[in-house]
N, C-alpha and C positions, 0 to 999 in steps of 0.2 A: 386395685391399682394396675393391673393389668389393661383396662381398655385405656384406649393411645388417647382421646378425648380427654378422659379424666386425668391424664400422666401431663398433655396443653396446658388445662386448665391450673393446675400444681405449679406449674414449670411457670405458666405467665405470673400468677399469684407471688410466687418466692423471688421472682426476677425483680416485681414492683417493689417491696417488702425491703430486698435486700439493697437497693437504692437509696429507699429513705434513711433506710438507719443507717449505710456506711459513708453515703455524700450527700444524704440530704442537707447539711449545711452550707457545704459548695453550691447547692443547685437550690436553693431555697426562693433564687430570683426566677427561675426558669421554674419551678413547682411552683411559686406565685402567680405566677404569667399564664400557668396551665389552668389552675384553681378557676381563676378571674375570667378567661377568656371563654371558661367551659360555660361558666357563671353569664357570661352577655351573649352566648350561643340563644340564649331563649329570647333576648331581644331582637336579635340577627334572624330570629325566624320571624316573630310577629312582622318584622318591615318584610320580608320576602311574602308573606302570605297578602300585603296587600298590595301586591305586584313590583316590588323594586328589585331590581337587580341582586344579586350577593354582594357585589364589590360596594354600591353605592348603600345597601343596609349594612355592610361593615362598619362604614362612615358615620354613619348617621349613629349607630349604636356608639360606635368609638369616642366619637364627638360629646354623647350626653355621658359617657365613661367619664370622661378628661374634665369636663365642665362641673361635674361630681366629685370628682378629687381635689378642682379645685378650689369648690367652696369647702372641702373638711379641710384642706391645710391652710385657706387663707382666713377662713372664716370663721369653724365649728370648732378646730384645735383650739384657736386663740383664745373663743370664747371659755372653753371649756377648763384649758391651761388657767387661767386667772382666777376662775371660780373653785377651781382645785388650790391654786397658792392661797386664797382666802380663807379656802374650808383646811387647809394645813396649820394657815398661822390661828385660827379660833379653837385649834384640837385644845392645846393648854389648858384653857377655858372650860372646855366641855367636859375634857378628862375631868378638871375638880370638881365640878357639876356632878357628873358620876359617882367621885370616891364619895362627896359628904350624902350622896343621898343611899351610896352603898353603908355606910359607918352608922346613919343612921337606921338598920334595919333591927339592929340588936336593942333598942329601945322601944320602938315597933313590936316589934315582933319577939319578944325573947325565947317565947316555948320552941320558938323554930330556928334560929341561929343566935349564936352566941358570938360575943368578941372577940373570943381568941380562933374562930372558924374564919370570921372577918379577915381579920391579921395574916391568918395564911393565905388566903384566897386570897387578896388584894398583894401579897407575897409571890404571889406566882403570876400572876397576871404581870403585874409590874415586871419581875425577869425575861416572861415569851414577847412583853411589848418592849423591853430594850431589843433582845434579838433580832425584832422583827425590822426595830427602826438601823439597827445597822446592818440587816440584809438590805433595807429601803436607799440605807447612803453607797451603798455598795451597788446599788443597781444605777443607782445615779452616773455614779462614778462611771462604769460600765456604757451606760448609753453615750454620757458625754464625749468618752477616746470613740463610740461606735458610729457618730454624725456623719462621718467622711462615708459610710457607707449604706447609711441611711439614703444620703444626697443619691448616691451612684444606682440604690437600689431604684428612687424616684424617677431618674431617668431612662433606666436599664429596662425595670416591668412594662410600663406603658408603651415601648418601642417593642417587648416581644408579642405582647399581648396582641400588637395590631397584626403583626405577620402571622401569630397562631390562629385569628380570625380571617384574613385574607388566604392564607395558604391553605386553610384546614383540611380539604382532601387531598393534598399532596402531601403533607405531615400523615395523614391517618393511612392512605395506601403504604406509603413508605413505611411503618410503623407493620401494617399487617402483613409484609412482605415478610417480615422476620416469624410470623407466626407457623405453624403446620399448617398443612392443608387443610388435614382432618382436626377442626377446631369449630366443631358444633356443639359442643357442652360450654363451651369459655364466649363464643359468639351468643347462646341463650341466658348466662348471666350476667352479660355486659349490656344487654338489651334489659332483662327484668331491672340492675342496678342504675340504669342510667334513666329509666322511667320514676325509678322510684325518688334517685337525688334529685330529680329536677324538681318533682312535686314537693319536698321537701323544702329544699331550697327556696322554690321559690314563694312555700307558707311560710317561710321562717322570716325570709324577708318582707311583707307584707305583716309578719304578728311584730317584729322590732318595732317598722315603723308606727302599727297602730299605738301599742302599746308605750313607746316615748311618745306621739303626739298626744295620746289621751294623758299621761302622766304630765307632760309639759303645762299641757291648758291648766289642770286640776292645782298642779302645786303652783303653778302663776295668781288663779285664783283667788286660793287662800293666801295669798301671799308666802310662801315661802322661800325660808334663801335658798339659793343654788338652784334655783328650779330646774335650769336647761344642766346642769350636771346629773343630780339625782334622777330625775328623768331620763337621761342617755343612760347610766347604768342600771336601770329599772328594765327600760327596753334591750339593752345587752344581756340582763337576767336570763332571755329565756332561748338564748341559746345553751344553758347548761338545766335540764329539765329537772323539777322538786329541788337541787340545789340551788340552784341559782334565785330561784322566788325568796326562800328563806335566808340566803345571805345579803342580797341587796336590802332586805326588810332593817336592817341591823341602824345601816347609817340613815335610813330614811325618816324613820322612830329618833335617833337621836338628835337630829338635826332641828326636829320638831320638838323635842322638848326642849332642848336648849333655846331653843328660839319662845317658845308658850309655857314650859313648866306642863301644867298637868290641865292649862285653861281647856275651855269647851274648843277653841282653836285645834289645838291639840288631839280631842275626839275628832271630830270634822274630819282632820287630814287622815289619821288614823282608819275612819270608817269609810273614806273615800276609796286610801289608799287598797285596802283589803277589797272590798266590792270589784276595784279594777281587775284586782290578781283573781278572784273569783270569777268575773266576766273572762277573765282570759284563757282561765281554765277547764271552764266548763262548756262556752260558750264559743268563743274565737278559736280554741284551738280545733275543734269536732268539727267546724264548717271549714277551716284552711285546709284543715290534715286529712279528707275524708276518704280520699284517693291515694292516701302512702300506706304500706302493710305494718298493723298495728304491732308492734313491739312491748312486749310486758314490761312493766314499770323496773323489775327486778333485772331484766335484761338490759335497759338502759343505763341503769347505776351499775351493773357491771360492765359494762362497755365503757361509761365517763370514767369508771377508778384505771381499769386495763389501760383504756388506749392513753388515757392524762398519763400514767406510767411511765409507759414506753415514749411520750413523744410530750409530752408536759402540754403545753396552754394549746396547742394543735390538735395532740392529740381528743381533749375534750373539745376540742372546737367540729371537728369531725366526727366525733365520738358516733352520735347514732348514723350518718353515709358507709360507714365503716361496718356498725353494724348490720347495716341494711346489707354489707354485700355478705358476710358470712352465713345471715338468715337465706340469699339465695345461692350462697354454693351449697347450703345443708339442703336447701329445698331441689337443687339442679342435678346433687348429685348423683352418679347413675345406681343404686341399690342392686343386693343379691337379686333381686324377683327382676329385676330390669335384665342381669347377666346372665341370668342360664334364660329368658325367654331368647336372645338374641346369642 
């Protein structure tokens, strides 16, 4: 801790850090604003490289931004809101579908459960699914007093976004004016971390949308309900990696048996569905991700539990950018053999 680099690099890291958790809820519109604009900087290049100006690729990226927002709140929410209150009021239904094919397993099966393991098990389930549905009317509750600033945020983000994209070298000098001189350990992680989110990001976003377009077609096909819902959360899966594949599988299965029972329908969806997560795993994600530095599976799931922790649905929403920068302050930082050669 003695070199001044290393003490920058500390000092910028706990400055960030100490932001988020003590106003990041104040500044959560201005962190959005940052998020997003960082986010259409990669658009902002592609139009400069085929000769347009900054100010007029700001536009043009801003423009296909805004036109994007505004078919998910005039278009994609609705759609998806309605097919959400449909798959709400059919739960009653499905839940009974469940208990009698649960009640019937002790007649099935008896060597392997018995009635009175039924009884409990359907005993507990039953209490963490009251809980969950009055966490669910509480969160309601909650959003409906939160609209007023839902609206402000609508208005608020898309106006700073433009100026964070129009201004952005007079934000970033003003910004590095605060830093040390001697800041070439914190300038070589910000360079390896911003190479590496971008790549990131920008597979992440191309594997959502494969992955809901290919889910959409496939459950349209077969006909099933809710296609464009179950689909968006299929493709929302894999921003949370090995979790997320397994927890979307949950209502996609149900939905099909409720709908086919146990018909050959049923297989179909089922073996469609698996093959896509398999293509996606094996396949889609090696050819997007080939150029981001690979992360052991065991360090990702400790980075979704960590960072969801500290920061809930953000924090796993960023969970591996986050880890990407610790892998490069481990990797940047200056070692014993680095201080006594120098």
């Amino acid at each position: 801790m003695g070199n001044p680099e290393a003490l920058a690099l500390v000092g910028t890291l706990l400055f960030g850090f100490v932001v988020i958790l003590w106003v990041g809820d104040v500044l959560s519109p201005v962190l959005a604003s940052i998020v997003i604009a960082y986010l259409l900087e990669g658009m902002v290049a592609k139009f400069q490289s085929i000769g347009l100006a900054r100010k007029l690729a700001v536009i043009c990226s801003f423009s296909l931004f805004m036109a994007l927002l505004s078919y998910m709140i005039f278009g994609l929410i609705p759609l998806l809101s309605i097919q959400a209150v449909e798959l709400v009021q059919q739960l009653p239904s499905m839940l009974n579908q469940g208990v009698d094919l649960f009640m019937a397993l002790p007649e099935k099966y008896p060597n392997f459960i018995t009635k009175e393991q039924v009884t409990l098990i359907f005993g507990q389930v039953s209490s963490e699914a009251i809980k969950y549905g009055q966490g669910l009317l509480s969160f309601s509750a909650a959003s409906v007093l939160n609209i007023v600033a839902l609206i402000v945020y609508l208005l608020l983000v898309p106006m700073m976004v433009f100026f964070f994209l129009m201004d952005k070298a007079d934000i970033v000098k003003w910004f590095a004016g605060f830093l040390p001189s001697n800041s070439r350990l914190t300038t070589e992680v910000w360079v390896n971390v911003n190479q590496q989110i971008a790549n990131y990001v920008r597979g992440k976003i191309w594997e959502i949308l494969i992955v809901w377009l290919t889910c959409f077609v496939a459950f349209s096909l077969l006909d099933l309900h809710y296609a464009m819902l179950l689909s968006f959360l299929v493709g929302l899966s894999v921003l949370v990696p090995y979790v997320g594949a397994t927890v979307v599988t949950i209502p996609v299965l149900l939905v099909a048996y409720v709908q086919w029972n146990w018909g050959n329908a049923f297989v179909y969806l089922t073996t469609v569905f698996l093959i896509i997560q398999a293509l996606d795993g094996y396949v889609l994600v090696p050819l997007l991700f080939s150029e981001v530095v690979n992360l052991h599976p065991v360090a990702i799931i400790v980075a979704i539990l960590f960072f969801g922790g500290v920061w809930g649905f953000w924090g796993v929403f960023f969970a591996i950018p986050l880890a990407t920068l610790v892998q490069a302050v481990l990797v940047a930082w200056p070692s014993r053999h680095d201080a006594i050669e120098s």
